[in-house]
N, C-alpha and C positions, 0 to 999 in steps of 0.2 A: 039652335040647340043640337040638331041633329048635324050640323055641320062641324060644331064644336066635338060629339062624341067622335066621330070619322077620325078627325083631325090626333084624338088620343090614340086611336086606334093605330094607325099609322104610325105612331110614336114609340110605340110600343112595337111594331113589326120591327122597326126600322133598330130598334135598343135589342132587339132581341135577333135581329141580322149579325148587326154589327160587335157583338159582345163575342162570341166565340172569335173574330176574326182577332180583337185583340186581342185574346188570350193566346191565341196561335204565337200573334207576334213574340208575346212576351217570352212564349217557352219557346220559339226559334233564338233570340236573342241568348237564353239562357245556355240554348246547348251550343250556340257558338262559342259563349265563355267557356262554356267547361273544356270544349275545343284548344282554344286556344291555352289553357290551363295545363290541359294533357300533353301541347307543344310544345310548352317552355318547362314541364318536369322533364319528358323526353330530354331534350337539349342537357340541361341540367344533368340528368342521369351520365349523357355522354361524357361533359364535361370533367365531370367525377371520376368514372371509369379511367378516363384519358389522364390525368394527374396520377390518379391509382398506376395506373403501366406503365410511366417516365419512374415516379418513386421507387415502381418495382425493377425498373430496368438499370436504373441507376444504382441499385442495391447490389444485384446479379455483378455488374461492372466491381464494386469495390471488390464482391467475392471474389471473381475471377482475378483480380489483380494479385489478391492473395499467396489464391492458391498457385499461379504461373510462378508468384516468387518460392514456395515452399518446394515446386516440382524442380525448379532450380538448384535449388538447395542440395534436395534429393540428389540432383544427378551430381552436382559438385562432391558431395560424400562420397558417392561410389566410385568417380573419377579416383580420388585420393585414395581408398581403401585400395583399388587397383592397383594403381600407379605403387605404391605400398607392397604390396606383395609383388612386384617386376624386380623392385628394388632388393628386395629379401631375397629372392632366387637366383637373380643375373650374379654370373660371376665379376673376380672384383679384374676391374679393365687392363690389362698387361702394361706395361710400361709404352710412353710411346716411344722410345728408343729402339732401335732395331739392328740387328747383328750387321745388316751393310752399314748402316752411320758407324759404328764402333771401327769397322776394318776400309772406310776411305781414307785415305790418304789425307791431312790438313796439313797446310801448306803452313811454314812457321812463319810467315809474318805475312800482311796485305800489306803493299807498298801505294800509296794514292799517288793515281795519276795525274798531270798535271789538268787532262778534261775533266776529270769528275770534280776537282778543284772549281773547276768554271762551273763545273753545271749546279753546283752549292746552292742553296736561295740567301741573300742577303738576310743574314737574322736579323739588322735592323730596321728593314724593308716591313710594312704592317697595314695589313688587307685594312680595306673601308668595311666594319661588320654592316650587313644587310638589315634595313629597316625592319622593325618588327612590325609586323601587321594586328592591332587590336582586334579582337574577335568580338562579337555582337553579343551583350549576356542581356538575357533576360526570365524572366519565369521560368518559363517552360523546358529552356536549354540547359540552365541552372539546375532546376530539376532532375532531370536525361541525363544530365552529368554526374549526380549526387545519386543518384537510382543505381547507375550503370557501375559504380565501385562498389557498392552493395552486392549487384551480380554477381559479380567478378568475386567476390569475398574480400572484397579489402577495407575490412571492417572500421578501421579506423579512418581512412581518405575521404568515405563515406559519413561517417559523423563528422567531419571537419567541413565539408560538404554540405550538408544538408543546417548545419547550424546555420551558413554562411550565407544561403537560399534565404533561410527563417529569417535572417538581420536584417537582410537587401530587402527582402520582398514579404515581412510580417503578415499583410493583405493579400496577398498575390493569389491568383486562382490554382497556384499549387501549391501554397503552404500547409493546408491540411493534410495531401497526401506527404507531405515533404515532414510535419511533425509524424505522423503516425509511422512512418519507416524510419526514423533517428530514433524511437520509443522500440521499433521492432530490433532496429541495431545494436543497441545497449542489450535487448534481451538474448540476443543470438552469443554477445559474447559474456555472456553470464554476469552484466551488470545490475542485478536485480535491484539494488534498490533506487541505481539512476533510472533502470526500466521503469521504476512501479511510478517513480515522481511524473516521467514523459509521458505515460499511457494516463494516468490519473488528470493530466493537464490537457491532455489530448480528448479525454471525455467531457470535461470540464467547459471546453470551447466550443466543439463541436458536438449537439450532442443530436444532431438529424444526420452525422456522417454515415453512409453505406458500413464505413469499416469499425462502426460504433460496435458492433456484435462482436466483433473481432478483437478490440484493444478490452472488454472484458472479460472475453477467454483468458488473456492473455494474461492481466491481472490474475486470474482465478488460478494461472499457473505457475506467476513468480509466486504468490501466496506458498501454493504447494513445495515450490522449491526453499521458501521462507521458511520449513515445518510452521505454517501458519494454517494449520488443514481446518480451522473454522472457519474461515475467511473465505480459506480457498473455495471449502465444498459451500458457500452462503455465495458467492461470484458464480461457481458453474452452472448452479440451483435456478440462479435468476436468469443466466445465459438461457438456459432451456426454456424457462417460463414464458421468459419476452421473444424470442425467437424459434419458436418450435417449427419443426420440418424445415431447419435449414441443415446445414453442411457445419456450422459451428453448433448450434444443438447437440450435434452430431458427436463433435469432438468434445466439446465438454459432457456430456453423459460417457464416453470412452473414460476421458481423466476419471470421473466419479465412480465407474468401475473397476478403475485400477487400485482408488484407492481405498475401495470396499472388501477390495484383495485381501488390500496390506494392512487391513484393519483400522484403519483411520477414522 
């Protein structure tokens, strides 16, 4: 009997030993999970942020491509307005005739020598024309090429251009930029209603593009040129809404002031 009580007794030290050590374990185990829990949001967080700075960076790029082309623009203006007033003030250019030509002596007839005879080229003599060398087209050169008569202002070589990119290369990693400047091309030469169809199509397709903020100004502005000023100021409205503190924000609340002006 007294062998048997011992025996609980022990049972009991050893339940009452052992009971905190596995609770220890369990709440070690637990705060390794939360450990590792708080690891993999960390990570996560980065991951986010990190897609968050490519989106925004990538945003930044369409801006800047924008605005490089409008400062282009700009300075192509003021080029001509220049060049414009040189032409208004320069006097008009003399004759290029000059008093010695008038009083040389010309001889009344050239008689042909019999060398300048020889030294004739056979007219019927006919050069081998030199191989034309094919150039390499693809995307990106296609592109570069249809951009750069845009530069330049040659507004129409440019639309013929960038159509011609869109047939070839529908898919291609630069037919988005390649639609949205034949949509900005049509609108530079005041083809509003080809503009409103390109840019509306251009939204249409793309609608994660960076220069997505940008072909809705733009809408918002053939509207205005349209005397469409419901449309227009319901386009500038929403530019603002969805894109606040940007540089198109910017200019669409400018338009909305001008035409707060003019009573619209």
């Amino acid at each position: 009997m007294n062998n048997f009580k011992n025996w609980v007794g022990l049972s009991i030290v050893w339940l009452i030993a052992v009971a905190p050590q596995t609770g220890a374990a369990d709440l070690e185990e637990r705060v390794n999970q939360l450990e590792r829990l708080l690891n993999s949001q960390k990570v996560l967080n980065r991951e986010q942020q990190f897609a968050q700075m490519q989106q925004d960076l990538q945003t930044l790029r369409g801006e800047l491509e924008v605005v490089d082309h409008q400062i282009k623009q700009l300075e192509k203006q003021q080029q001509d307005m220049y060049l414009d007033i040189v032409r208004q003030i320069q006097p008009t250019p003399a004759s290029n005739e000059t008093k010695t030509t008038e009083t040389e002596e010309v001889p009344d007839s050239v008689e042909a020598t019999p060398d300048s005879a020889e030294e004739a080229p056979d007219s019927a003599e006919k050069t081998t024309p030199e191989p034309v060398i094919a150039t390499v087209s693809d995307d990106k050169t296609d592109y570069q090429h249809a951009f750069s008569f845009l530069q330049q202002g040659q507004y129409e070589q440019a639309i013929t251009a960038f159509k011609a990119q869109l047939a070839q290369y529908p898919q291609g990693k630069r037919a988005e930029d390649a639609h949205y400047w034949l949509a900005e091309t049509y609108y530079t030469l005041k083809k509003y209603d080809t503009a409103l169809n390109a840019f509306g199509q251009f939204l249409e397709k793309y609608p994660k593009s960076p220069k997505y903020a940008h072909a809705q100004l733009k809408i918002g502005y053939i509207y205005y040129e349209l005397a469409d000023y419901v449309a227009a100021r319901s386009l500038l409205e929403q530019v603002k809404e969805n894109h606040p503190d940007t540089a198109t924000a910017h200019l669409a609340e400018e338009r909305l002031q001008l035409m707060r002006k003019e009573g619209l």
